[in-house]
PyMOL Python script that loads the backbone (N, CA, C, O; Angstrom):
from pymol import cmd

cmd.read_pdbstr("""\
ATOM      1  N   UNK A   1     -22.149   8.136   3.311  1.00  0.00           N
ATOM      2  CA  UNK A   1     -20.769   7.769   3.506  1.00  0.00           C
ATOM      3  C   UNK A   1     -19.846   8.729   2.756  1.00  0.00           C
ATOM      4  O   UNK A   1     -18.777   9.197   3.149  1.00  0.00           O
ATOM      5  N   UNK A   2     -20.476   8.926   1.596  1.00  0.00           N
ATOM      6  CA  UNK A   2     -19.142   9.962   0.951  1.00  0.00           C
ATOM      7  C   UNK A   2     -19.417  11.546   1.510  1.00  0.00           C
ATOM      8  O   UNK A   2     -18.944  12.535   0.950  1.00  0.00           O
ATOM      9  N   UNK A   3     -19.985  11.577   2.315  1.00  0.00           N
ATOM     10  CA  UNK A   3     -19.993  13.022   3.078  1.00  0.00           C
ATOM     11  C   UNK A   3     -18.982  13.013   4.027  1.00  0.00           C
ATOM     12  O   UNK A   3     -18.436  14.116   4.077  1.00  0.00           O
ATOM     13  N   UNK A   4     -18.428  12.047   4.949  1.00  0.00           N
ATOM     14  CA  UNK A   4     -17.651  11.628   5.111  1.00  0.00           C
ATOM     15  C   UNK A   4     -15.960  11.565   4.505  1.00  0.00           C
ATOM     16  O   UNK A   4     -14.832  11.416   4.974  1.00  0.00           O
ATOM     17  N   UNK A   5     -16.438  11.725   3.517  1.00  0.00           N
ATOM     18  CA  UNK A   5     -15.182  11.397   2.896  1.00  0.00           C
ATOM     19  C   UNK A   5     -14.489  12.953   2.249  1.00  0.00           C
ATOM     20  O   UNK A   5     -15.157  13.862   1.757  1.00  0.00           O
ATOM     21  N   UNK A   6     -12.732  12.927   2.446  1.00  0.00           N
ATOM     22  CA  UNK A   6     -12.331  14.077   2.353  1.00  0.00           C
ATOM     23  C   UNK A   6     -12.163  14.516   1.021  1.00  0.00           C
ATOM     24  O   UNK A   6     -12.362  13.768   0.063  1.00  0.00           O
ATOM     25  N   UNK A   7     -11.725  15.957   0.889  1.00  0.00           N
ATOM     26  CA  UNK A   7     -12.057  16.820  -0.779  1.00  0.00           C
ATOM     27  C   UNK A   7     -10.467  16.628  -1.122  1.00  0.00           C
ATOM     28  O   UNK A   7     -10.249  16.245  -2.271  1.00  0.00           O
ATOM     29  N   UNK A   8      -9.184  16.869  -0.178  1.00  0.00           N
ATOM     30  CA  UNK A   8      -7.931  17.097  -0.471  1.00  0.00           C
ATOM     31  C   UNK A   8      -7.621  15.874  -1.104  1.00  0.00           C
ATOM     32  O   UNK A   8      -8.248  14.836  -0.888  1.00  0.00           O
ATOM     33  N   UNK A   9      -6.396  16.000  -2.103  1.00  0.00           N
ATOM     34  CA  UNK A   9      -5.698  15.339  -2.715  1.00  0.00           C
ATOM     35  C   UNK A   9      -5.335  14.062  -2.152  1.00  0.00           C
ATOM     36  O   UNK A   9      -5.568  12.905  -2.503  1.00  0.00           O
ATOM     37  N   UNK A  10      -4.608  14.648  -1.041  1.00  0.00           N
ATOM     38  CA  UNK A  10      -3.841  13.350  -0.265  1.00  0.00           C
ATOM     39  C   UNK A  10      -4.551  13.182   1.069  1.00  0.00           C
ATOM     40  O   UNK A  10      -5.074  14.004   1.821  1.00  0.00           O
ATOM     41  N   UNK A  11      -4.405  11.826   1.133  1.00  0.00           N
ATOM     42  CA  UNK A  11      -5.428  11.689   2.702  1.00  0.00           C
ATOM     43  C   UNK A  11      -3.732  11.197   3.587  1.00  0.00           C
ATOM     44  O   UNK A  11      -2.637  11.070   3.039  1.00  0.00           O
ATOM     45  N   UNK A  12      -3.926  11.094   4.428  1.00  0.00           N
ATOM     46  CA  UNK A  12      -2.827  10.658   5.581  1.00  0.00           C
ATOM     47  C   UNK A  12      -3.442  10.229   6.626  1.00  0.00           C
ATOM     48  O   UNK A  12      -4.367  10.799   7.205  1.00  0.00           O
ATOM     49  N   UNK A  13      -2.669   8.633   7.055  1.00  0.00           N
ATOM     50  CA  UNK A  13      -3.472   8.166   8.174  1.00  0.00           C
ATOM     51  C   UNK A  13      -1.992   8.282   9.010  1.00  0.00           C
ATOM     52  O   UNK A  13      -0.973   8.014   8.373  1.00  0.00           O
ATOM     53  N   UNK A  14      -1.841   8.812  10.899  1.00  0.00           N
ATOM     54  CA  UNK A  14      -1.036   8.664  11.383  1.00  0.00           C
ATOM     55  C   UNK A  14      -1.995   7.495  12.436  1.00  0.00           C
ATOM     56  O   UNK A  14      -3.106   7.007  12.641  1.00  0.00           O
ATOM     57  N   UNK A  15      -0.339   7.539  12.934  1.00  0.00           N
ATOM     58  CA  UNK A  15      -0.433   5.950  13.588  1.00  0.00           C
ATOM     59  C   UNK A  15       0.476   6.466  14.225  1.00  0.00           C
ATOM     60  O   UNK A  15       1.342   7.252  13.840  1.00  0.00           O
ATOM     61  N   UNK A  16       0.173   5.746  15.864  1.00  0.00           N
ATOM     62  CA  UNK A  16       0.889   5.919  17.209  1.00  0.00           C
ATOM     63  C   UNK A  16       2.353   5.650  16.835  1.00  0.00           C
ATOM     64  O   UNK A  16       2.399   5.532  15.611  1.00  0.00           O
ATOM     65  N   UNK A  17       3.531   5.508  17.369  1.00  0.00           N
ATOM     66  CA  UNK A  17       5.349   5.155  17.238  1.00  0.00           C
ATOM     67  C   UNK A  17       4.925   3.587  17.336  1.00  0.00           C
ATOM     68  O   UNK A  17       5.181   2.833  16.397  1.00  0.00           O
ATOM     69  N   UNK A  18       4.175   3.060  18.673  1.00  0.00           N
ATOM     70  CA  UNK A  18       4.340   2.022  19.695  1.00  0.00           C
ATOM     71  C   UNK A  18       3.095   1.349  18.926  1.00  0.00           C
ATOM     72  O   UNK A  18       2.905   0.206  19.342  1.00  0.00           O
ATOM     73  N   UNK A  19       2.447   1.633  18.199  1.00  0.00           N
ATOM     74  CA  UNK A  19       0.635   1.248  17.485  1.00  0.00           C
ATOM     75  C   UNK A  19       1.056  -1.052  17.763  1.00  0.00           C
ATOM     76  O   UNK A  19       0.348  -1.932  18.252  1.00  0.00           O
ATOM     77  N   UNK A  20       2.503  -1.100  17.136  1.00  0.00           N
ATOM     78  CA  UNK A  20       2.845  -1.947  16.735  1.00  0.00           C
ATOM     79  C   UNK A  20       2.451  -2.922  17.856  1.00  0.00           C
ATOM     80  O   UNK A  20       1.762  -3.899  17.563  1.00  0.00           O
ATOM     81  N   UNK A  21       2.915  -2.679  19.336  1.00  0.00           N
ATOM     82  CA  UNK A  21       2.822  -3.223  20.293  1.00  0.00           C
ATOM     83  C   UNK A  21       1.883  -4.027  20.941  1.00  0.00           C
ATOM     84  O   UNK A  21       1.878  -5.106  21.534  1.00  0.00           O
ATOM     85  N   UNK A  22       0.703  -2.727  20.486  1.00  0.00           N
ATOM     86  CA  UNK A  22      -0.651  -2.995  20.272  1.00  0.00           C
ATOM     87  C   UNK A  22      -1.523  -4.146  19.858  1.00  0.00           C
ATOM     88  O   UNK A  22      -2.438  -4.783  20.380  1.00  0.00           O
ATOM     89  N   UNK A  23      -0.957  -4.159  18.851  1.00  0.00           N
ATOM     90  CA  UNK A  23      -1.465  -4.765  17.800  1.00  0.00           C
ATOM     91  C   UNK A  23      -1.131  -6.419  18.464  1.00  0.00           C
ATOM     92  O   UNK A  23      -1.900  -7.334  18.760  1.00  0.00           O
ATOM     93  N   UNK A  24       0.583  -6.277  18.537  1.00  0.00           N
ATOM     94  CA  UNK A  24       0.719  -8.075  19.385  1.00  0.00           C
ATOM     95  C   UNK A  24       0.253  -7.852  20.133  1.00  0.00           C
ATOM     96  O   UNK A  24      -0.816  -8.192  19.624  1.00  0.00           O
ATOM     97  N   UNK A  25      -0.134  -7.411  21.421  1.00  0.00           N
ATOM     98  CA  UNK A  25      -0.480  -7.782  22.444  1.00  0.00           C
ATOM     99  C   UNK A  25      -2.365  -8.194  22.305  1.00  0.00           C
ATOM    100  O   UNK A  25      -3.015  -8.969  23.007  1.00  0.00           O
ATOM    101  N   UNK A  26      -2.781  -7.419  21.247  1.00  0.00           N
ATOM    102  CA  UNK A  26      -4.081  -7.952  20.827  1.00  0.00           C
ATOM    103  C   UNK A  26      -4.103  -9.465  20.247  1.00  0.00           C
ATOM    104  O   UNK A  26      -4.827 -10.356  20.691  1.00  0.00           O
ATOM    105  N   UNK A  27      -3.103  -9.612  19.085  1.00  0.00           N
ATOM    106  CA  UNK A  27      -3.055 -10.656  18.952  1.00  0.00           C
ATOM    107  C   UNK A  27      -3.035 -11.819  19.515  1.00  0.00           C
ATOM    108  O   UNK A  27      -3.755 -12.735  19.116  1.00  0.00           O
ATOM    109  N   UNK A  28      -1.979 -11.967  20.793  1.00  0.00           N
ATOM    110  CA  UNK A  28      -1.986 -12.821  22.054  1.00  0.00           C
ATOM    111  C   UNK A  28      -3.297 -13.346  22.359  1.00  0.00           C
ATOM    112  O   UNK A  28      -3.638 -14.528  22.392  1.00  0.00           O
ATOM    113  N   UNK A  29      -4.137 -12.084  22.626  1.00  0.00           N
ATOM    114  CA  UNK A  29      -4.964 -12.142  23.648  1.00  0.00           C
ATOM    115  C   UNK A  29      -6.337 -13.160  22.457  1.00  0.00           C
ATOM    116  O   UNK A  29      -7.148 -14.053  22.701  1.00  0.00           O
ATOM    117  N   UNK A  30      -6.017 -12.510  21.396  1.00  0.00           N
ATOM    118  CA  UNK A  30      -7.195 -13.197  20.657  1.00  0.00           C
ATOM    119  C   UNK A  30      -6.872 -14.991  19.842  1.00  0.00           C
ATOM    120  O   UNK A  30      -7.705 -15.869  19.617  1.00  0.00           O
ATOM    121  N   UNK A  31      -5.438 -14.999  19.588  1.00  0.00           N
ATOM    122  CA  UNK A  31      -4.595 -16.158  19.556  1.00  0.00           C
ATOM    123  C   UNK A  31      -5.247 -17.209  20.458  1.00  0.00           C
ATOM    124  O   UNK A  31      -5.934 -17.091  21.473  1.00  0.00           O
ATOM    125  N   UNK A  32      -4.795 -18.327  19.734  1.00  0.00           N
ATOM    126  CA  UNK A  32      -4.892 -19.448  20.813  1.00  0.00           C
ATOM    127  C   UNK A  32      -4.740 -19.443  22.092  1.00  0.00           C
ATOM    128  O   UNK A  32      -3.940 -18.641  22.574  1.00  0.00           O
ATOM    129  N   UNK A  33      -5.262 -20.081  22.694  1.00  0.00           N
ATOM    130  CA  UNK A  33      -4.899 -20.211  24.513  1.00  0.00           C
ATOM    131  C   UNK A  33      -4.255 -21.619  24.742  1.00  0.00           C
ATOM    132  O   UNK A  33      -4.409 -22.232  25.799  1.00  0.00           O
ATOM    133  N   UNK A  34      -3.604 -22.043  23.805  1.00  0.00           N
ATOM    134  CA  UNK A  34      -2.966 -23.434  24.449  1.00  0.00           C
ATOM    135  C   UNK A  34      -1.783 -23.126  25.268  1.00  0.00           C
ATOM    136  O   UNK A  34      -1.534 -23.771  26.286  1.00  0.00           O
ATOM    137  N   UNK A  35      -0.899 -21.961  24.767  1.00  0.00           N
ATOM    138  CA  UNK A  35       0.375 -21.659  25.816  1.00  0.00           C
ATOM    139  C   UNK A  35      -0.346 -21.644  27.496  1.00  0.00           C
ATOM    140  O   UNK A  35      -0.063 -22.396  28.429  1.00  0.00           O
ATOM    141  N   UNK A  36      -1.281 -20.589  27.462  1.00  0.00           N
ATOM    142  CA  UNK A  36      -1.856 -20.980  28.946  1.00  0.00           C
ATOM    143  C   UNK A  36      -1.868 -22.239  29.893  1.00  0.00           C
ATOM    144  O   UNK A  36      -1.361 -22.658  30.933  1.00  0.00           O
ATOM    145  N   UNK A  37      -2.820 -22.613  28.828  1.00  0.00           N
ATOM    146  CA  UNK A  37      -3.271 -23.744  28.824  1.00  0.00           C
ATOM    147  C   UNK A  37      -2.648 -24.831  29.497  1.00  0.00           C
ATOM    148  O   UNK A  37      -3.179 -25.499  30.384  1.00  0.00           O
ATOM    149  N   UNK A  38      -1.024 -25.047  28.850  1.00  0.00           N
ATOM    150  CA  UNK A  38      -0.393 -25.632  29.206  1.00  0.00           C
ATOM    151  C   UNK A  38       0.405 -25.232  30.657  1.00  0.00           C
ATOM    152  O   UNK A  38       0.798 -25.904  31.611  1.00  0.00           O
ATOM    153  N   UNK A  39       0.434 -23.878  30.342  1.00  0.00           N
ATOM    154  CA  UNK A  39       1.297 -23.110  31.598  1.00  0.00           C
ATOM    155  C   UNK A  39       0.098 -23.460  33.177  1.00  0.00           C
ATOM    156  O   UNK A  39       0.622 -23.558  34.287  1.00  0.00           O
ATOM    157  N   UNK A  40      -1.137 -23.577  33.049  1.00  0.00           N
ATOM    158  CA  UNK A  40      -1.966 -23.753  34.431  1.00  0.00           C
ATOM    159  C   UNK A  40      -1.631 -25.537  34.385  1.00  0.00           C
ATOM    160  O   UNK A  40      -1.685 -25.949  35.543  1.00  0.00           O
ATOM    161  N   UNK A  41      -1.331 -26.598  33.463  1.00  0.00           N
ATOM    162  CA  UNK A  41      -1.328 -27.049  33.991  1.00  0.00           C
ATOM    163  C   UNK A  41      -0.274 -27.668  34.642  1.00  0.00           C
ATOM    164  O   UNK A  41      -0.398 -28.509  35.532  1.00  0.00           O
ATOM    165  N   UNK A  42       1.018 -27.139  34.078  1.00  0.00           N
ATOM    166  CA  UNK A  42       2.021 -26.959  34.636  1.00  0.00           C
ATOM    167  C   UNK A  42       2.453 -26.504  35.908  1.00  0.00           C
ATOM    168  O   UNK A  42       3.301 -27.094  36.577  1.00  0.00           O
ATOM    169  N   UNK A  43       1.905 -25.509  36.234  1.00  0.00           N
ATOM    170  CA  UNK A  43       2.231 -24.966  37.213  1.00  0.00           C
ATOM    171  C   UNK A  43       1.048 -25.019  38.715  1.00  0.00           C
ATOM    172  O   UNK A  43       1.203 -24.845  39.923  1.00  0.00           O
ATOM    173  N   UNK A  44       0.424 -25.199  38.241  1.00  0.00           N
ATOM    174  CA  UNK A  44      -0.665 -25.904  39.444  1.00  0.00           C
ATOM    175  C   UNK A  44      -0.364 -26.979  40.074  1.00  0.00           C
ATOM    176  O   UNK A  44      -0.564 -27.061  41.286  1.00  0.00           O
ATOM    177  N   UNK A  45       0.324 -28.282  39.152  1.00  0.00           N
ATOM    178  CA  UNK A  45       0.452 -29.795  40.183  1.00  0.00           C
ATOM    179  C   UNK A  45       0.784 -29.686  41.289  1.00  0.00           C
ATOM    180  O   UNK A  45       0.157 -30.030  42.291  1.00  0.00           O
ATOM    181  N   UNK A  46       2.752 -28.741  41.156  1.00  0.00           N
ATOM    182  CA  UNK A  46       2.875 -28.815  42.166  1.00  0.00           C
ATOM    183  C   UNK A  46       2.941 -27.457  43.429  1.00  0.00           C
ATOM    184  O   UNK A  46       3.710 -27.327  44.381  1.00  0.00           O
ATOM    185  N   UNK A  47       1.756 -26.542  42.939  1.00  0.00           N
ATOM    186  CA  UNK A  47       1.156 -25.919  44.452  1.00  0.00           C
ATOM    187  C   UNK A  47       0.206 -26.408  44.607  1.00  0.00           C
ATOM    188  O   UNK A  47      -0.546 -26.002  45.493  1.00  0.00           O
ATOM    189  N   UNK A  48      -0.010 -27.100  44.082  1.00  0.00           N
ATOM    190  CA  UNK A  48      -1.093 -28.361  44.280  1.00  0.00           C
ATOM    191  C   UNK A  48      -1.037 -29.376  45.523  1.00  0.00           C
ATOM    192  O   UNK A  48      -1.914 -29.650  46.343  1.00  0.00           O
ATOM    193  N   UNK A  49       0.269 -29.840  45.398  1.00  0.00           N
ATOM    194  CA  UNK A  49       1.136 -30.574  46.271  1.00  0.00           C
ATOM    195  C   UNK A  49       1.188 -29.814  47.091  1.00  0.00           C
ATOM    196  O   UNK A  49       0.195 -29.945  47.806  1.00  0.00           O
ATOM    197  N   UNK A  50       2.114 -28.677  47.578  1.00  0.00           N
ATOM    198  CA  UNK A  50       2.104 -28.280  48.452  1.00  0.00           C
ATOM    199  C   UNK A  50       0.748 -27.670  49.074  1.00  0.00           C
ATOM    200  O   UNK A  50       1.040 -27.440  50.247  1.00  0.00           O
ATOM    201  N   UNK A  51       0.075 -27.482  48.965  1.00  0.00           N
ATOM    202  CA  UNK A  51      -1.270 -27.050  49.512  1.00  0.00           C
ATOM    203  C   UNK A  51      -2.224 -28.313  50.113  1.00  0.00           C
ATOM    204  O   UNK A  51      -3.096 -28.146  50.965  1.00  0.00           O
ATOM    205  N   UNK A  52      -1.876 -29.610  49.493  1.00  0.00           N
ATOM    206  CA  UNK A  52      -2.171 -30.529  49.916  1.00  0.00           C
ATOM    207  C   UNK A  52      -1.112 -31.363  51.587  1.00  0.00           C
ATOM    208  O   UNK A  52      -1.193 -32.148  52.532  1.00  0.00           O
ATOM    209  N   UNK A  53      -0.559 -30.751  51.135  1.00  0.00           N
ATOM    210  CA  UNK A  53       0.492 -31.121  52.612  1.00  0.00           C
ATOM    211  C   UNK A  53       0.220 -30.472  53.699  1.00  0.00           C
ATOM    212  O   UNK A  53       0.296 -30.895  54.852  1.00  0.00           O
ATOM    213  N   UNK A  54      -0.170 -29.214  53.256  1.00  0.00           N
ATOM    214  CA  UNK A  54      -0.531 -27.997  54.873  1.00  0.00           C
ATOM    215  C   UNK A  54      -1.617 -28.866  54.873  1.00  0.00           C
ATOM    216  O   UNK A  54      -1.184 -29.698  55.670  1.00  0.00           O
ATOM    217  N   UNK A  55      -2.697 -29.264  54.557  1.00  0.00           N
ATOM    218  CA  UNK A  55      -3.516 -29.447  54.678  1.00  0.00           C
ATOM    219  C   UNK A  55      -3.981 -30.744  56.223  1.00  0.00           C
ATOM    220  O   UNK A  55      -4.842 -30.944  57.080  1.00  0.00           O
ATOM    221  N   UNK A  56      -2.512 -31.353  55.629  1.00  0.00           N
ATOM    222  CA  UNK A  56      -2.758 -33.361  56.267  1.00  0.00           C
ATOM    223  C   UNK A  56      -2.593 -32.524  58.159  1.00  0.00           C
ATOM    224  O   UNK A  56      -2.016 -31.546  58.634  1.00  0.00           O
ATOM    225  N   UNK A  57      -3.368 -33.492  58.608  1.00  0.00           N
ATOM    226  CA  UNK A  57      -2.827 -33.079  60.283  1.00  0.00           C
ATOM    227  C   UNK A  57      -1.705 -34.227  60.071  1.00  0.00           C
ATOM    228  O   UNK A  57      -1.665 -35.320  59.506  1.00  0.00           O
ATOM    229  N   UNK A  58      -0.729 -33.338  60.887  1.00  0.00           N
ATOM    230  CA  UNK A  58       0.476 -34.022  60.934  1.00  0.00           C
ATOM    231  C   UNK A  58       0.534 -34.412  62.861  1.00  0.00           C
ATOM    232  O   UNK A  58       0.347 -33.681  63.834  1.00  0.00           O
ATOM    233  N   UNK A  59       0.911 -36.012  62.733  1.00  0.00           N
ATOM    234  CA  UNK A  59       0.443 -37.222  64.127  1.00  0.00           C
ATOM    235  C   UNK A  59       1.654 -37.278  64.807  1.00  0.00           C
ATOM    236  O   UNK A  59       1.767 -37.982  65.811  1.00  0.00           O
TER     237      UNK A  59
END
""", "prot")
cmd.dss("prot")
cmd.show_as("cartoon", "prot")
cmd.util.cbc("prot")
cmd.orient("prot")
């Protein structure tokens, strides 16, 4: 490991402008899933409904 490792004084780590962005959008993804969660079941009832209506033969 320390072969690896540099001889100069100062080390410097750069990092992307946008790195930041990154980083939330990782977070999200590894974060809870209850916002989803809630959002499918929200939003399913009613194409739910409607998908159930094409469905009926209409007499």
């Amino acid at each position: 490991m320390k072969a690896r490792c540099t001889t100069g004084k100062e080390r410097r780590i750069t990092r992307w402008a946008h790195e930041h962005l990154i980083e939330a959008a990782r977070a999200r993804l590894i974060g809870p899933t209850e916002p989803m969660t809630i959002r499918r079941g929200t939003v399913a009832h009613p194409f739910g409904t409607i998908k159930a209506g094409w469905a009926r033969p209409t007499s």
